[in-house]
VOLUM-542283 format. One record per residue: x, y, z of N, C-alpha, C in turn; residue number from 0. Coordinates in steps of 0.2 Angstrom, whole numbers, always signed. Example, Ala and Ser with C-alpha at 12.3 -4.5 7.8 and 13.67 -1.06 7.14 Angstrom:
2
   n.u   n.v   n.w  ca.u  ca.v  ca.w   c.u   c.v   c.w   n
   +66   -28   +39   +62   -22   +39   +66   -16   +39   0
   +64   -11   +35   +68    -5   +36   +64    +0   +39   1
//
This chain:
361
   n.u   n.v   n.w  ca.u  ca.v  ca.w   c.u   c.v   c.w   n
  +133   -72   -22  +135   -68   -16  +138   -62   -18   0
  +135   -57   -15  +138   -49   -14  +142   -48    -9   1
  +150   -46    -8  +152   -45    -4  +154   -37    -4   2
  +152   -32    +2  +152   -25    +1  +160   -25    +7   3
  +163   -20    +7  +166   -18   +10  +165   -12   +13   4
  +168   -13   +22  +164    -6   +26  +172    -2   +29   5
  +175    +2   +22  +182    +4   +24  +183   +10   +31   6
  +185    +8   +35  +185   +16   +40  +193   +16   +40   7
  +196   +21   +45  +201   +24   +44  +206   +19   +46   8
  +206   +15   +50  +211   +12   +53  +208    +3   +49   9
  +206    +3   +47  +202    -7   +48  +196    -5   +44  10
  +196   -10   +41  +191   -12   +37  +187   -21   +37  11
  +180   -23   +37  +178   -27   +37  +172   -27   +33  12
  +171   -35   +30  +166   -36   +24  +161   -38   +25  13
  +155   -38   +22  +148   -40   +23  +147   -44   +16  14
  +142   -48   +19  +141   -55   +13  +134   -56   +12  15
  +133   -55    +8  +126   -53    +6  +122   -58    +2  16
  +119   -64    +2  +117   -71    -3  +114   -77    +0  17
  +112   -80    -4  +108   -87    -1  +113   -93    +1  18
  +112   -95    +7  +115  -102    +8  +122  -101   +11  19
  +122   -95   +15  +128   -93   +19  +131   -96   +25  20
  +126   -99   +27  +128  -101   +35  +132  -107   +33  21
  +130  -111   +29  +134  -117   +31  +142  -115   +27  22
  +144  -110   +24  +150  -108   +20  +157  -108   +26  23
  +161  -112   +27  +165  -111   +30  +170  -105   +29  24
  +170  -105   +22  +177   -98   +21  +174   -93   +23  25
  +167   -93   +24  +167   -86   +25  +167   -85   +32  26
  +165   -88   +37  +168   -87   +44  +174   -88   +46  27
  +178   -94   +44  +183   -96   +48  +189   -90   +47  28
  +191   -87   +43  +196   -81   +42  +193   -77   +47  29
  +189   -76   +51  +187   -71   +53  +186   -72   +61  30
  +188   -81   +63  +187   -81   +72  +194   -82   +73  31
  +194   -78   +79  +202   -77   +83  +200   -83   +90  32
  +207   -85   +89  +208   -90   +95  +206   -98   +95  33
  +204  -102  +100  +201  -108   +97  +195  -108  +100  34
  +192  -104  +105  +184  -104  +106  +179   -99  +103  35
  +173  -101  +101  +170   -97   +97  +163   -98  +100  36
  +160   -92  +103  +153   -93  +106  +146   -89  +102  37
  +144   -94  +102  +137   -92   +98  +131   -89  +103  38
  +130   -84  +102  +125   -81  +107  +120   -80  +102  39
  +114   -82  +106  +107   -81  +100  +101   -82  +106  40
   +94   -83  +103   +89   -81  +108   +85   -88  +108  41
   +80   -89  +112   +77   -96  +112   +72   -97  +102  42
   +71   -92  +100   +67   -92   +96   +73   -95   +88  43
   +78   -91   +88   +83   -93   +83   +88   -99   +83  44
   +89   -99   +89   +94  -104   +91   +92  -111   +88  45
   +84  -114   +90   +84  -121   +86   +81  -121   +79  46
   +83  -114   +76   +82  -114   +67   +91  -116   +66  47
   +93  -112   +66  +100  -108   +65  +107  -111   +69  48
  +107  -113   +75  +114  -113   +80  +118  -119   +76  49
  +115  -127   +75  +119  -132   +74  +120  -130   +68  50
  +119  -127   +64  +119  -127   +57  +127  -122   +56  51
  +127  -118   +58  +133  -113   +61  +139  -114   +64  52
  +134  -119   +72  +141  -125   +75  +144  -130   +72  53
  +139  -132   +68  +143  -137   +64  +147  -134   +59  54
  +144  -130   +55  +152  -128   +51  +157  -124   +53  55
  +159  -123   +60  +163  -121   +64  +166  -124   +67  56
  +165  -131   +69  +166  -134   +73  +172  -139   +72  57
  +174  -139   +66  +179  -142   +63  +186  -142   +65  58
  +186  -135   +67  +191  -129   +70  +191  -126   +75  59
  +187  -125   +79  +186  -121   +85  +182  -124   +90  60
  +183  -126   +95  +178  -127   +99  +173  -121  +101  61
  +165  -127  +101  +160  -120  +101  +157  -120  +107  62
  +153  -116  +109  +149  -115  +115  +144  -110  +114  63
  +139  -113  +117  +132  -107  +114  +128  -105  +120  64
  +128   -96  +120  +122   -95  +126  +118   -92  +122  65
  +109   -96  +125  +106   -96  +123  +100   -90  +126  66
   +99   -83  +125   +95   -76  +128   +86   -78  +127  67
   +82   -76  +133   +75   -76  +129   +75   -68  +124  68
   +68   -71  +121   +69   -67  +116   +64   -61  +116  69
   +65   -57  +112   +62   -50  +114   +63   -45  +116  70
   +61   -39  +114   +67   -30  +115   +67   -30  +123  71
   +62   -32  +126   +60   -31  +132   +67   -36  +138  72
   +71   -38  +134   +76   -41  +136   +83   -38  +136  73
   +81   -32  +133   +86   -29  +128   +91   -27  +135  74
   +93   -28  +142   +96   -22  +146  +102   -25  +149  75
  +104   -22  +154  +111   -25  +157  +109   -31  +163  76
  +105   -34  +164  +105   -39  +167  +106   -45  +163  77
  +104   -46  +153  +103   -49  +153  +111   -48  +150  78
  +113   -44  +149  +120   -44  +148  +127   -47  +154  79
  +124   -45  +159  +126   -48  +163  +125   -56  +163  80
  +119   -59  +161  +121   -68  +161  +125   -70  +157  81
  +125   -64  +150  +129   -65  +146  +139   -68  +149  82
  +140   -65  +151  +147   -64  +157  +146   -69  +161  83
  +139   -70  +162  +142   -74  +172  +143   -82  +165  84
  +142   -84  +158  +139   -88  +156  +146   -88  +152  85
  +150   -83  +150  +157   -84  +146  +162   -85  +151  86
  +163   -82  +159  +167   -82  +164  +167   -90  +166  87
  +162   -96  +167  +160  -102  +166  +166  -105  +161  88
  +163  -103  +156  +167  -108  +151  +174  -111  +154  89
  +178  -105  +155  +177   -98  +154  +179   -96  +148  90
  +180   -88  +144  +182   -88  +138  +188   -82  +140  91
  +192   -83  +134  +199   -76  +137  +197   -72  +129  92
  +204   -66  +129  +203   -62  +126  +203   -63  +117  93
  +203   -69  +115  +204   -73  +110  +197   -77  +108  94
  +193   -78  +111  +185   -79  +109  +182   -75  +105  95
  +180   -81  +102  +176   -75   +96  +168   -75   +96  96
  +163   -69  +100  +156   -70   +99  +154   -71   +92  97
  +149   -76   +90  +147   -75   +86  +138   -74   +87  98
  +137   -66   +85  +131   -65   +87  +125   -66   +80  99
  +118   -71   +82  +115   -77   +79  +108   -74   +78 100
  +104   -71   +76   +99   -68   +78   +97   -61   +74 101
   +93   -56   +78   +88   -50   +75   +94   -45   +79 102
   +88   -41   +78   +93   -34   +79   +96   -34   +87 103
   +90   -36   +92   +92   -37   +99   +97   -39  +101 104
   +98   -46   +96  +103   -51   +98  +112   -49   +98 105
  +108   -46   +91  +114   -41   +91  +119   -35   +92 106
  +112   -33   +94  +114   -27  +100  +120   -30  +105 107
  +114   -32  +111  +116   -36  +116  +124   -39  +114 108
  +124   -43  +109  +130   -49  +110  +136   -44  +107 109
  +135   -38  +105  +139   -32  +101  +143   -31  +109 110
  +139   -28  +112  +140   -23  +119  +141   -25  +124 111
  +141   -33  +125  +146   -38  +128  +151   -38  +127 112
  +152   -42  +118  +160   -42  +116  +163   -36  +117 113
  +160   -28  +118  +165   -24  +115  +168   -25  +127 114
  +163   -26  +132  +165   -27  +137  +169   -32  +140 115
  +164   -35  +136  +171   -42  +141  +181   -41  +140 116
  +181   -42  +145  +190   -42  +146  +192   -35  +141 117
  +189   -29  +141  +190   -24  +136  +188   -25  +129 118
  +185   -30  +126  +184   -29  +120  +187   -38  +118 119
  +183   -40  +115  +184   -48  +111  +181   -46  +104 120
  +183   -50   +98  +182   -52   +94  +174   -52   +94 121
  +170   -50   +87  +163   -54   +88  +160   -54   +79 122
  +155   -57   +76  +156   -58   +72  +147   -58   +70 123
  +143   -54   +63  +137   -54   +64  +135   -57   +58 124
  +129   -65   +63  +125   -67   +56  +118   -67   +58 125
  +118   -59   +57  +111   -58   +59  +106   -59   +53 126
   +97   -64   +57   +94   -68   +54   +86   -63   +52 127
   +85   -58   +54   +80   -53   +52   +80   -48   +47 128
   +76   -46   +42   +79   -41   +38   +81   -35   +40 129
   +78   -31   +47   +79   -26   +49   +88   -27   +54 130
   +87   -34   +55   +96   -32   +56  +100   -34   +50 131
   +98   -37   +45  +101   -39   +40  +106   -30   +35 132
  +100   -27   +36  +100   -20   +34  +102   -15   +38 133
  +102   -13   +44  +104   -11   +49  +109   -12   +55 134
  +105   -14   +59  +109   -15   +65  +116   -19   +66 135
  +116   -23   +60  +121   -27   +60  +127   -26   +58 136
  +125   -19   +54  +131   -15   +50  +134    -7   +55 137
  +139    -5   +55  +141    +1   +59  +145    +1   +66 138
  +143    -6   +68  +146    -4   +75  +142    -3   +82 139
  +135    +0   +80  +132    +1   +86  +130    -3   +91 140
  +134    -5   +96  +130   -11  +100  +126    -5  +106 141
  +123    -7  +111  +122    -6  +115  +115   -10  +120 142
  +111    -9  +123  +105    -9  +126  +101    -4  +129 143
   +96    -6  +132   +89    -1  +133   +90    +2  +141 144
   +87    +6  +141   +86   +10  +148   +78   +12  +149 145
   +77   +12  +154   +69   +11  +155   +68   +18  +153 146
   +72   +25  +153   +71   +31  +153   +72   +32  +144 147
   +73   +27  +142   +79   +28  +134   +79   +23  +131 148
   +78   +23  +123   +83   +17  +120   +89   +17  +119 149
   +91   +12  +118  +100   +13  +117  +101   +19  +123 150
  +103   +18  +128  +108   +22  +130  +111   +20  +133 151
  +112   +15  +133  +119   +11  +137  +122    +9  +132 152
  +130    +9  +130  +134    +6  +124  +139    +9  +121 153
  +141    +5  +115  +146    +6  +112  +149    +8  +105 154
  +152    +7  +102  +153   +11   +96  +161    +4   +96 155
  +158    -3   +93  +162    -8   +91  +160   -11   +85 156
  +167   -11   +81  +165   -15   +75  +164   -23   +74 157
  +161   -25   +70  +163   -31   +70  +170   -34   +66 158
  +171   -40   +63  +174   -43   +59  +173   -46   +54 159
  +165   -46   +54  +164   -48   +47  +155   -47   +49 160
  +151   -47   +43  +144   -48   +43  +141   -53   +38 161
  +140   -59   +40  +137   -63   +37  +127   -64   +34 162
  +127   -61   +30  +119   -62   +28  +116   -65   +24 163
  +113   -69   +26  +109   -75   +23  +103   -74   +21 164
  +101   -73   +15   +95   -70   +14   +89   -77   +14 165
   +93   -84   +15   +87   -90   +15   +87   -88   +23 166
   +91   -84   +27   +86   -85   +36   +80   -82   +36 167
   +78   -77   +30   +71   -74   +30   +65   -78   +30 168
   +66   -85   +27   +61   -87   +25   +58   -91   +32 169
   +65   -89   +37   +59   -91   +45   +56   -87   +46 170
   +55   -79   +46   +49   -76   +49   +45   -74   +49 171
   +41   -74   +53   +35   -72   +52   +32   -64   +49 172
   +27   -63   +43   +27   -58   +41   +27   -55   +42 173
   +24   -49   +50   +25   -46   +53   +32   -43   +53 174
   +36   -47   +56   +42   -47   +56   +47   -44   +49 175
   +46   -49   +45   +49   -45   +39   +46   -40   +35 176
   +41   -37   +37   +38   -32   +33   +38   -24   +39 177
   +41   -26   +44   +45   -20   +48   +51   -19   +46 178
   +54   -26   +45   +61   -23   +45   +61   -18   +35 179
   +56   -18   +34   +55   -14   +25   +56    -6   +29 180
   +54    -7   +32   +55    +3   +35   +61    +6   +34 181
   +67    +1   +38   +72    +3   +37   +74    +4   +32 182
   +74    -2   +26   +75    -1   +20   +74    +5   +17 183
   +67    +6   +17   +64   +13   +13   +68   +20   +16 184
   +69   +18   +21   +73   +24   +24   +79   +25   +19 185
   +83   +21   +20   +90   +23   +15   +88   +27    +9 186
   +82   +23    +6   +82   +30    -1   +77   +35    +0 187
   +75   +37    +5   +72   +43    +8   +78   +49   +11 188
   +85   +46   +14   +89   +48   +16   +94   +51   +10 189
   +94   +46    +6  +101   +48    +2  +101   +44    -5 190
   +97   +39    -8   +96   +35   -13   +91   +36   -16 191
   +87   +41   -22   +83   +43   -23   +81   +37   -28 192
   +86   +36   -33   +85   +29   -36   +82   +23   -34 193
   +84   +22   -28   +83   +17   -24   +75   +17   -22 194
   +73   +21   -18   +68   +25   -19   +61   +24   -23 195
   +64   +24   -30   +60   +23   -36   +58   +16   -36 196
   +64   +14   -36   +63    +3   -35   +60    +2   -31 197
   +59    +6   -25   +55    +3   -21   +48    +4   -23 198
   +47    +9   -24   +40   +10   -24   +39    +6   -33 199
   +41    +2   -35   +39    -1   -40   +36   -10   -37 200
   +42    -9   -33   +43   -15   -30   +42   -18   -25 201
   +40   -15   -18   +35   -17   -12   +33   -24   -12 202
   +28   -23   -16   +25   -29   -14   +28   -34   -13 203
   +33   -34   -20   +35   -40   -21   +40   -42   -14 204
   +43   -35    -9   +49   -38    -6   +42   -41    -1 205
   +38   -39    +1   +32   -41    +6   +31   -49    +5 206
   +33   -49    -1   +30   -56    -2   +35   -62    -2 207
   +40   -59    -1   +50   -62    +0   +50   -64    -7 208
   +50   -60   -10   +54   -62   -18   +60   -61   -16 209
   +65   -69   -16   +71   -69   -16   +75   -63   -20 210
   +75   -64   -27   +79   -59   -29   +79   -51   -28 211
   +73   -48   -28   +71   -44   -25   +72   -43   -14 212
   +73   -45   -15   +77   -47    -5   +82   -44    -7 213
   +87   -47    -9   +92   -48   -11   +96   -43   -12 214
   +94   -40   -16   +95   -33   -21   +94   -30   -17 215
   +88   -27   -14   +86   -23    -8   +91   -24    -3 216
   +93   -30    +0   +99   -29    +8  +105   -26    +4 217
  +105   -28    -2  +114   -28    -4  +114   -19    -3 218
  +109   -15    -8  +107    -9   -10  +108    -4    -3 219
  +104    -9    +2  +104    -6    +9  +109    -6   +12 220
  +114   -14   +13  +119   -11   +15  +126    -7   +12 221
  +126    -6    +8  +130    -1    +1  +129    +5    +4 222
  +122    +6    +5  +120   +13   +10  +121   +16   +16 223
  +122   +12   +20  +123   +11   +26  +132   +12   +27 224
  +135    +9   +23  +142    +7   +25  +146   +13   +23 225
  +142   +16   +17  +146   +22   +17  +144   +30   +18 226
  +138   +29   +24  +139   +33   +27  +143   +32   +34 227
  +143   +26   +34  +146   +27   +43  +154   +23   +42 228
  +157   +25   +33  +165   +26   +34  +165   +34   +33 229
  +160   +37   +32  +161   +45   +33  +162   +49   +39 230
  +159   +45   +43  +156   +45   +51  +155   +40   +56 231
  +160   +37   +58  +159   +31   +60  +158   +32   +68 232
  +158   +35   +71  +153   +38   +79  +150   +43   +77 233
  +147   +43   +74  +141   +49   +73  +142   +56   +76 234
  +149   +58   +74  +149   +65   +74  +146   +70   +69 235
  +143   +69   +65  +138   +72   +58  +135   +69   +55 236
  +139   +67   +49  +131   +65   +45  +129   +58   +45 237
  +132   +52   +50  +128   +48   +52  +121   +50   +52 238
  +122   +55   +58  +115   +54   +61  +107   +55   +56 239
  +109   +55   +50  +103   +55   +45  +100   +50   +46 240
  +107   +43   +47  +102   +35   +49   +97   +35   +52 241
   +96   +41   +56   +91   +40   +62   +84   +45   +62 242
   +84   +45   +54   +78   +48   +52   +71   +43   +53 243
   +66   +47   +57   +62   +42   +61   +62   +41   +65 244
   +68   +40   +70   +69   +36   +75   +69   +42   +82 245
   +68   +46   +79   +66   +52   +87   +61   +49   +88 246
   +57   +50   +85   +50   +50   +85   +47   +41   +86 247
   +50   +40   +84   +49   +33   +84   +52   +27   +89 248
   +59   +32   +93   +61   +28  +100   +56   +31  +105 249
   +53   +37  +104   +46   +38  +109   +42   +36  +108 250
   +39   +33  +105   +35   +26  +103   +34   +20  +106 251
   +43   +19  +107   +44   +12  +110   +45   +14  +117 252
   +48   +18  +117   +52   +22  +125   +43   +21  +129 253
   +38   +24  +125   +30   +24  +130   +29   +17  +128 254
   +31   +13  +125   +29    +6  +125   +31    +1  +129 255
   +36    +3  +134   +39    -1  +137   +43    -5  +133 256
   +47    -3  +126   +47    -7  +123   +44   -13  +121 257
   +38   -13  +123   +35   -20  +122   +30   -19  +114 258
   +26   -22  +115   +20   -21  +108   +20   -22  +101 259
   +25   -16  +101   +29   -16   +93   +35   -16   +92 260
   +35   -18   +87   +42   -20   +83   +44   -13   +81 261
   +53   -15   +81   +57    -8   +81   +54    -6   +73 262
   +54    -8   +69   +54    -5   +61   +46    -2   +63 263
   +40    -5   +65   +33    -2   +67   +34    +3   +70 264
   +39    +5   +74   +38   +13   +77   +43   +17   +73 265
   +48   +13   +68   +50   +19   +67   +45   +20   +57 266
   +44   +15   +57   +38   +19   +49   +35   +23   +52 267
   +31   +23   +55   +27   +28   +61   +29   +35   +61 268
   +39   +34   +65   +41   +42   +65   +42   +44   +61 269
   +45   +39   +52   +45   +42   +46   +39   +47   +46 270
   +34   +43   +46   +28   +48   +43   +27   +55   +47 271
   +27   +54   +55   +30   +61   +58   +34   +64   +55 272
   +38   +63   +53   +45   +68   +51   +45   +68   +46 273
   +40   +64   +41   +40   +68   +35   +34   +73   +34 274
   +30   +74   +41   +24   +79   +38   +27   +84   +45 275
   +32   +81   +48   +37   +90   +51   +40   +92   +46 276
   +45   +88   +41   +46   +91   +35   +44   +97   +31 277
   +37   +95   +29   +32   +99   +26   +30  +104   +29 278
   +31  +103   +36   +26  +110   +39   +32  +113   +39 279
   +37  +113   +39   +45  +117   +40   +45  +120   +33 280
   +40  +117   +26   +42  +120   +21   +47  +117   +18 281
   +50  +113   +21   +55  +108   +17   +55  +104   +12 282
   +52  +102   +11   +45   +94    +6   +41   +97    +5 283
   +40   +95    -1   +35   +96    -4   +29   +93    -2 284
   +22   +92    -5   +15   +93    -3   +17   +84    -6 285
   +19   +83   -11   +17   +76   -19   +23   +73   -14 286
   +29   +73   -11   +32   +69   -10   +34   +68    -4 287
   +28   +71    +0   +26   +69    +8   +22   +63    +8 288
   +18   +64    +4   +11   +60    +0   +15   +54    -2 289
   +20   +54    -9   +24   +47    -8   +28   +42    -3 290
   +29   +45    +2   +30   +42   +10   +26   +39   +11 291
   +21   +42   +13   +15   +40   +19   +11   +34   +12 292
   +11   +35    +7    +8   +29    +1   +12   +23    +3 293
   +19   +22    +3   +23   +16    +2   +23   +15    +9 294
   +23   +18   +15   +22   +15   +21   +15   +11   +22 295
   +11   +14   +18    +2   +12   +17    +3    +6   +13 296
    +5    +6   +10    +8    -1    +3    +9    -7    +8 297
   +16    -4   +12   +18   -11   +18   +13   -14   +22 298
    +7    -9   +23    +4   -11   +32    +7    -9   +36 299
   +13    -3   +37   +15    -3   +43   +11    +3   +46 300
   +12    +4   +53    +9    +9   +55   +10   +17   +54 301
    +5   +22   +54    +6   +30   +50    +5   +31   +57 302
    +4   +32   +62    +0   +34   +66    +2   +31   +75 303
    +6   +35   +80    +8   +32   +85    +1   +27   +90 304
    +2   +27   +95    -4   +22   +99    -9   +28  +100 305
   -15   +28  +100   -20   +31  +102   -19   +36  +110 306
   -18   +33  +113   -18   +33  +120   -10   +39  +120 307
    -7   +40  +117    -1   +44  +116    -2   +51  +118 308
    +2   +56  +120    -1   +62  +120    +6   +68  +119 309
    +5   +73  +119   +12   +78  +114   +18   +78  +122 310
   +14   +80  +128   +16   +76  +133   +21   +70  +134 311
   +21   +62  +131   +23   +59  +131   +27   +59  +126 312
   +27   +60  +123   +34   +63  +115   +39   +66  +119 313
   +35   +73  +120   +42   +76  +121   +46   +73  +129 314
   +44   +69  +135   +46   +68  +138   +53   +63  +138 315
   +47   +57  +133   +55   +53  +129   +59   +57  +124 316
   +57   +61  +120   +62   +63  +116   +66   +69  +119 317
   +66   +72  +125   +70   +75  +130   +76   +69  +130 318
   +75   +63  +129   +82   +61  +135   +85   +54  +129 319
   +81   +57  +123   +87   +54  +116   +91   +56  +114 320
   +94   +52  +113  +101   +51  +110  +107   +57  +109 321
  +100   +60  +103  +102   +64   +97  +100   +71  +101 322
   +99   +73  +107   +98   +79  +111  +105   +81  +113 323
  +106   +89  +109  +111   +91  +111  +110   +98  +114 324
  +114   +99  +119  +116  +103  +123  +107  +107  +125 325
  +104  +100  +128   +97  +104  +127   +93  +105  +122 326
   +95  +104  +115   +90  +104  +111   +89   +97  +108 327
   +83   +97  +105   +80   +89  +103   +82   +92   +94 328
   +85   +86   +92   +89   +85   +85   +82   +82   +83 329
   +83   +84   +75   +77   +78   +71   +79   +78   +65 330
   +80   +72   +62   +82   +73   +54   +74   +75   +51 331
   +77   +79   +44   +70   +81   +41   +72   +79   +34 332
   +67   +79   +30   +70   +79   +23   +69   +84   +18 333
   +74   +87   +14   +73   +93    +9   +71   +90    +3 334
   +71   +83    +1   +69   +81    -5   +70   +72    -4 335
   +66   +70    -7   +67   +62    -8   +74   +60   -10 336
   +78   +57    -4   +85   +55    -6   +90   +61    -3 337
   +86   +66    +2   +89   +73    +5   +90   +72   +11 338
   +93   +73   +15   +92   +73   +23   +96   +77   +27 339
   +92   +82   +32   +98   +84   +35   +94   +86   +42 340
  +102   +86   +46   +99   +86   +53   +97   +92   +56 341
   +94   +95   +62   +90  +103   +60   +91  +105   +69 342
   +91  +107   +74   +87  +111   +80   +85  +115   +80 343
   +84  +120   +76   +82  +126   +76   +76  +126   +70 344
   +69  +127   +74   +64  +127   +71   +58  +128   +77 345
   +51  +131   +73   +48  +134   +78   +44  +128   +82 346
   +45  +129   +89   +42  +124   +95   +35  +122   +93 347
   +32  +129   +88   +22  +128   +87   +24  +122   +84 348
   +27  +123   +78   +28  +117   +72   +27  +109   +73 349
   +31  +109   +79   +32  +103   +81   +26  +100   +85 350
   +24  +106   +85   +19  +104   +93   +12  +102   +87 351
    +9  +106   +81    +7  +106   +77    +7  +101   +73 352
   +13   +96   +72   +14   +90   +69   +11   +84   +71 353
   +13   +86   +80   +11   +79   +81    +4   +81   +87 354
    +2   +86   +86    -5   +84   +86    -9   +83   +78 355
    -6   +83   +75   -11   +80   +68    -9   +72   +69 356
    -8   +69   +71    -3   +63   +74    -8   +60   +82 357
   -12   +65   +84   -15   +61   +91   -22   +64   +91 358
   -25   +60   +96   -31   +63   +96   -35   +69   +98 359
   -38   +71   +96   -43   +79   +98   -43   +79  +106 360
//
């Protein structure tokens, strides 16, 4: 087991990174406040995962589990709301500790509860996908979706601990873990050029869930993550590199209704956008655009938004993300493999020019 430390200025908390985690009590029980401890998770995870959890907690804590359907398409404040009508039953007070059981969603959701209810509870993440294993499960961001947006409703709450079990992998389906590789490859596209290298050595193998190679990869990735976002932990600067891809790739989901594709399928997608805006800015090179859009080609995942997409429907959703300030659309771009910086200022042809090489005639 790899245990990474995510030091911010006031508090700090650990990520645990190895095989055969869930059932380890030392590593949860330091970290639940109070005597009740609720596992929130989805219909899909819950009958792998929940007893297995509840029973090494339950020694010590009384547990209680709400169970969310599963899917982005859930991702909103209603379902947030059963969340509440479902803790106030118990009921639960300010010493409950969520334990959020699940993918990125689960995560999201059960984050942006705990930072709500009664002002803020305790919560703790044993997220079971590789794209939350590597992401969303590290920094703090909880939130949910908005029909006009993703993530725009939420919070900037940390957890108390992040539990990573890299034997939950072997529930998912490949699809599934071969999205959450996006992410990954993202870290050493942004800031890990070594990393980078290993990957393109080694793809397949993670595509094929080579344990040790899994492994190495989350630990790698979250090492990456954690010390960008004790540099920046609300994303007043240079967080916002994490979100290389994801302009381009929350308009993806934003016209998808979030529905169709998986979060890491739209964001390989806006990688490759934004690494061939890159290049038309002059920024990257010709050879190391081409190694992008190869290793995204290596995974399966998609190069190319939905067909039916138009420059139209980009700019409308990306109008009303995130990372728009004061009117202008932000976009990470990269200066070199393992470079990244954030830009507004650039010609409108460019972009427009980018992503019609991106839709059809």
């Amino acid at each position: 087991m790899k245990k990474i430390e995510v030091n911010l200025s006031d508090r700090h908390y650990p990520i645990y990174v190895g095989r055969g985690l869930l059932e380890r009590l030392d590593l949860l029980q330091p970290h639940i406040v109070g005597t009740t401890a609720v596992i929130i998770s989805n219909e899909t995870v819950a009958p792998l995962f929940a007893k297995t959890v509840a029973e090494s907690i339950a020694r010590f804590v009384k547990v209680e589990q709400c169970i969310l359907p599963d899917g982005e398409v859930y991702k909103d404040l209603r379902t947030v709301k059963s969340i509440f009508d479902q803790m106030l039953a118990i009921p639960c007070d300010r010493k409950t500790t969520v334990i959020a059981l699940g993918g990125g969603v689960v995560g999201d959701i059960s984050g942006f509860a705990a930072a709500c209810y009664q002002r803020g509870i305790p919560y703790i993440h044993v997220p079971t996908t590789l794209l939350a294993q590597v992401d969303s499960s590290i920094g703090g961001k909880t939130g949910v979706n908005h029909p006009l947006g993703k993530n725009m409703i939420g919070a900037i709450y940390q957890p108390k601990c992040v539990v990573a079990d890299v034997d939950t992998l072997n529930s998912l389906p490949k699809r599934e873990l071969v999205a959450g590789l996006a992410e990954v490859i993202k870290y050493g596209l942004i800031r890990d050029p070594d990393f980078f290298d290993w990957l393109e050595k080694n793809i397949e193998s993670l595509a094929s869930r080579d344990p040790d190679c899994l492994e190495y990869a989350i630990e790698r990735s979250c090492l990456n993550k954690a010390r960008v976002v004790e540099l920046d932990e609300r994303e007043t600067g240079i967080r916002a590199i994490l979100n290389f891809g994801h302009t381009f790739g929350h308009a993806i989901e934003n016209n998808l209704g979030y529905a169709d594709w998986l979060h890491g399928e739209a964001v390989a997608a806006g990688m490759v956008i934004a690494t061939e805006f890159s290049r038309r800015l002059e920024m990257l090179s010709a050879d190391d655009s081409a190694r992008v859009k190869r290793i995204v080609q290596r995974c399966g995942l998609p190069e190319f938004p939905p067909a039916w997409m138009t420059e139209q429907d980009f700019m409308r959703a990306m109008a009303v993300d995130k990372k728009v300030d004061a009117g202008k659309i932000r976009f990470v771009v990269l200066e070199d493999i393992g470079k990244a910086t954030v830009i507004d200022q650039y010609p409108q042809a460019v972009l427009q020019q980018t992503l019609a090489a991106f839709l059809p005639s």
